[in-house]
C-alpha positions as CSV (number, residue, x, y, z in Angstrom):
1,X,2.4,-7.5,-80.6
2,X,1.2,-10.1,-82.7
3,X,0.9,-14.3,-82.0
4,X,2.1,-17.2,-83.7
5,X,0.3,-20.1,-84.8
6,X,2.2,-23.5,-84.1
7,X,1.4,-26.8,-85.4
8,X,-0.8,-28.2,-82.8
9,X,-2.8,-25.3,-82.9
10,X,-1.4,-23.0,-80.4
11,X,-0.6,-19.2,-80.6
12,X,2.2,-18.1,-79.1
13,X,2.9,-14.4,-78.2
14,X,5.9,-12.9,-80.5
15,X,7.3,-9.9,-77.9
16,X,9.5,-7.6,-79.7
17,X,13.1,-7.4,-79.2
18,X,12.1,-3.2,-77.8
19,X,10.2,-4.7,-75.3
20,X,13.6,-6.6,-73.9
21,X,15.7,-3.6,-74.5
22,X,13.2,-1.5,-72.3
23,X,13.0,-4.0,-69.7
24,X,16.7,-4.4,-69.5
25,X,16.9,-0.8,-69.4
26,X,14.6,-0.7,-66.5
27,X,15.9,-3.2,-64.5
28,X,19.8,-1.1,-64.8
29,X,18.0,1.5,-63.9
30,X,16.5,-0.4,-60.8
31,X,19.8,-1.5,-60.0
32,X,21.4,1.9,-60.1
33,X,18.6,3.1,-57.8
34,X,19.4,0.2,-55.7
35,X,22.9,1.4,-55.3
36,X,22.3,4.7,-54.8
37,X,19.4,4.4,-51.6
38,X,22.1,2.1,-50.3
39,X,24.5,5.3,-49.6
40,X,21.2,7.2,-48.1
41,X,20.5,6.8,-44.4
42,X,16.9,6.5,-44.3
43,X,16.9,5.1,-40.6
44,X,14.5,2.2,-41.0
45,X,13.3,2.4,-44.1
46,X,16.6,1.6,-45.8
47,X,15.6,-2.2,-46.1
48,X,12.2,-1.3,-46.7
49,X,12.9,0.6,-49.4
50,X,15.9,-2.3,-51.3
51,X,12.8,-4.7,-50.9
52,X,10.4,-2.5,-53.0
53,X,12.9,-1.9,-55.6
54,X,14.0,-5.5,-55.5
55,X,10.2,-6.8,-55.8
56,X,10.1,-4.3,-58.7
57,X,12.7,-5.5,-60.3
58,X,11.8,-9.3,-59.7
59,X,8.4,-8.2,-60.8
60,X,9.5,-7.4,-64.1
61,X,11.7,-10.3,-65.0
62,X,9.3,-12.9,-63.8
63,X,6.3,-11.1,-66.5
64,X,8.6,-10.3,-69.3
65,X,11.6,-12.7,-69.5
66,X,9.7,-15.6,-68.2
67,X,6.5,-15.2,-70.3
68,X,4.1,-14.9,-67.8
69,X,2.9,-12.0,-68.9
70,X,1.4,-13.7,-71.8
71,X,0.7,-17.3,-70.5
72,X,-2.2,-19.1,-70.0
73,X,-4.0,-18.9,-67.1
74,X,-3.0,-22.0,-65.0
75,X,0.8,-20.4,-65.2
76,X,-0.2,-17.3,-63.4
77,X,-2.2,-19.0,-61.1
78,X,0.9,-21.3,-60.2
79,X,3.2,-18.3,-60.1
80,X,0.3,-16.5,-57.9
81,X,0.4,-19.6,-55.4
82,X,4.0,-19.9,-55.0
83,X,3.9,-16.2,-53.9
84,X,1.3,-16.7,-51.8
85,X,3.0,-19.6,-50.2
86,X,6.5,-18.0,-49.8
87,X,4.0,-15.0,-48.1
88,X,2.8,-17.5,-45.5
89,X,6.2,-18.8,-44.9
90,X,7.5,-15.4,-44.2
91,X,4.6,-14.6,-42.2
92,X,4.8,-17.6,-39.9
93,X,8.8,-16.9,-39.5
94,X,8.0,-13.6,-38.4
95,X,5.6,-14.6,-36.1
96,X,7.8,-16.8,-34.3
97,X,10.7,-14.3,-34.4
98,X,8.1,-11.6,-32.9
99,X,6.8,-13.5,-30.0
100,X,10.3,-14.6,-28.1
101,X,11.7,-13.2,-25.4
102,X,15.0,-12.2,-27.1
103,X,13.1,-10.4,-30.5
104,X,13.2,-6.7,-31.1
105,X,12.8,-5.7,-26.9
């Protein structure tokens, strides 16, 4: 791909409109994967497996169609921390939910 220079100095990445149409692609195809495990009893691993093809899928739009692929630095590290932080959120839910009385026994 190649970069743009702005005024102030700044390049910025020029992604082509492929990449978009691929993406797009991909994610319909996520989506028709989605559907279909939903009609598959997998036991347990029916939500585990939605979540894997949903993080996919979330994966891809947050690189491509919001840039971060081709940011600077400080953006992926704030994109890395608020998934960190939602991760410790989760985490601490779960840990509650695990340890009363009334969870999974």
């Amino acid at each position: 791909m190649s970069e743009q220079m702005t005024h102030n100095g700044e390049s910025h990445h020029i992604v082509s409109p492929l990449v978009y149409l691929a993406i797009f692609g991909a994610l319909l195809v996520g989506t028709a994967v989605t559907v279909w495990a939903s009609f598959i009893d997998l036991g347990p691993w029916n939500p585990v497996i939605a979540l894997a093809i949903a993080c996919t899928k979330a994966t891809l739009v947050v690189l491509f169609f919001m840039h971060v692929r081709y940011s600077s630095k400080l953006t992926k590290l704030t994109v890395a921390s608020g998934l960190f932080m939602f991760i410790v959120l989760v985490g601490m839910t779960l840990s509650d939910y695990f340890t009363r009385a009334w969870g999974l026994w």
